[in-house]
N, C-alpha and C positions, 0 to 999 in steps of 0.2 A: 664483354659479351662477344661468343662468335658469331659471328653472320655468314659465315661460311667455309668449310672445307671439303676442297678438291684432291684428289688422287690418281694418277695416271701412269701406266705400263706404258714401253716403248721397245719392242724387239728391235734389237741392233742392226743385227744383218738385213731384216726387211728396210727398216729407215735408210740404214748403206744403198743398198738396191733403188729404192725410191728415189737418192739424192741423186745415183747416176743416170736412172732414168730421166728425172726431169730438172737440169741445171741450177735453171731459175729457182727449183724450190727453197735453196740457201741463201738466196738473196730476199725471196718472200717473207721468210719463216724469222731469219736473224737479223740482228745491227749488226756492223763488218768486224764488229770484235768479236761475237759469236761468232761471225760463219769464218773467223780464221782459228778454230779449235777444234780440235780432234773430233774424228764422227762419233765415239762415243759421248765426250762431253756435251755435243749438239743433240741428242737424242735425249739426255737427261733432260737439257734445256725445253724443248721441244716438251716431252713429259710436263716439266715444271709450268709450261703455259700453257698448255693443258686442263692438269690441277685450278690453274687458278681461274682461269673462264670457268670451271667447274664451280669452282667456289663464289664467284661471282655472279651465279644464276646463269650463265651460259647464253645470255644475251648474242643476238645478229650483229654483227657492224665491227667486234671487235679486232683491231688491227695486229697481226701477230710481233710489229715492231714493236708497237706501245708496251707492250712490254721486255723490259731487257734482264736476264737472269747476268748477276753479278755478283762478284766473291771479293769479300776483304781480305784484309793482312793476313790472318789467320787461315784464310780459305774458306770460310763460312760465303754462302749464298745467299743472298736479298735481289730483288728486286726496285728493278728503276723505274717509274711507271711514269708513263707520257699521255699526250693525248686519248682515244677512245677508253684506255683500258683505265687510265686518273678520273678520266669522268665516271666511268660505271664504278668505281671505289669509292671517290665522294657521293656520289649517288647512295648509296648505299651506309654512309658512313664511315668506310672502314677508316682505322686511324694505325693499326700495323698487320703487316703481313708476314706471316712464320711461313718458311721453304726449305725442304729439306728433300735432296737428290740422292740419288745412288744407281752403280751402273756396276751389275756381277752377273754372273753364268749366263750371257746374253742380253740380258736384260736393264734398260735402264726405267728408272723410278724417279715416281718425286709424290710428297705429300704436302698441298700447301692449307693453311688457315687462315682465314681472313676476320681479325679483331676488331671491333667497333672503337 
């Protein structure tokens, strides 16, 4: 059953701009393995936590660490979920999460699902 999916756009060059404006926001936003990847792969990521507080009801409190966007062998993207963001999934039920990113003509993306 789904219980929720999120969707979120990320203009590139604004997010670029954003990050030089405010330093800190790579340290806010990523775990250091995120914030040592290309600005566009960070912008997907960013999108993809997004998506998924979207899908999640979009609850207050949630920590943008607790979630970490991460790729297997293959290159496929899942997530790692830790404190605030594992509690509002158990909360909820979820038992798997589909995420699927993309970054073209500007633009990065992500669509996520959240399975019971």
């Amino acid at each position: 059953m789904i219980v929720g999916v999120g969707i979120d756009v990320c203009d590139l060059d604004r997010f670029a701009r954003a990050v030089q404006r405010t330093p800190g926001l790579v340290t806010r936003l990523f775990t250091p393995a995120e914030a040592a990847l290309p600005t566009a792969s960070q912008a997907a990521r960013f999108a993809a936590k997004e998506a998924l507080a979207k899908s999640l009801g979009a609850p207050a409190g949630l920590v943008w660490q607790d979630a970490e966007v991460v790729t297997d062998a293959e290159g496929r993207p899942h997530f790692n979920l830790s404190g605030t963001v594992a509690a509002r999934a158990a909360e909820l039920g979820v038992g798997s999460i589909h995420v699927s990113l993309s970054h073209d003509a500007g633009i990065a993306s992500a669509v996520v699902v959240c399975e019971a």
